[in-house]
C-alpha positions, 0 to 999 in steps of 0.5 A: 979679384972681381972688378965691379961693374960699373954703369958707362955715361953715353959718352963712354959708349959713343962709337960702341957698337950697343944692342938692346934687345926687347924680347917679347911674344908675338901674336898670332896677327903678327906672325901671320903678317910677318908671313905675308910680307914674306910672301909678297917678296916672294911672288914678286921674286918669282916675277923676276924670275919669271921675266929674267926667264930663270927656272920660275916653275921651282920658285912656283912650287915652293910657293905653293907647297909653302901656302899648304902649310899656312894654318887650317884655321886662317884658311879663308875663302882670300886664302883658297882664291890666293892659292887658286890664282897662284896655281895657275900661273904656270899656264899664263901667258906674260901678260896675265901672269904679271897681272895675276901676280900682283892681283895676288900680291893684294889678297895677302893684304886680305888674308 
């Protein structure tokens, strides 16, 4: 036998664990933003991995081989001194480097 369903009052679903998801496509702004932020965190990451004196150079690598696949048609002139600026870090000393990490943090900002 088939029980029917029946809407539940908000009192009901106090306590209840209730998901609503809201599904819709993004744009292309939205993804390439979303993008950024992400890359933000990660060079900010490398900072940390950078002054905790941990394997940096890897974090380095993976950044940049991640910014090679960034789309050909978003690739600015921001874009190419934001991957310049990122590839020299591996021969800065401290001081440089933190300040070129957070110059880079605000050309995504840019991009």
């Amino acid at each position: 036998m088939r029980q029917s369903l029946k809407p539940y009052t908000i009192d009901q679903l106090r306590g209840s664990h209730l998901i609503i998801l809201n599904w819709r496509q993004l744009s292309m702004a939205e993804v390439l933003e979303g993008y950024n932020n992400n890359l933000k965190n990660r060079l900010f990451g490398l900072l940390c991995e950078y002054e905790k004196g941990r394997e940096w150079e890897k974090f380095l690598d993976s950044i940049l081989i991640e910014l090679m696949s960034y789309p050909e048609d978003h690739k600015t002139i921001n874009y190419y001194r934001l991957y310049t600026k990122i590839s020299s870090l591996r021969y800065l000393s401290y001081d440089y480097f933190r300040t070129t990490v957070f110059d880079c943090m605000s050309l995504l900002s840019k991009l």
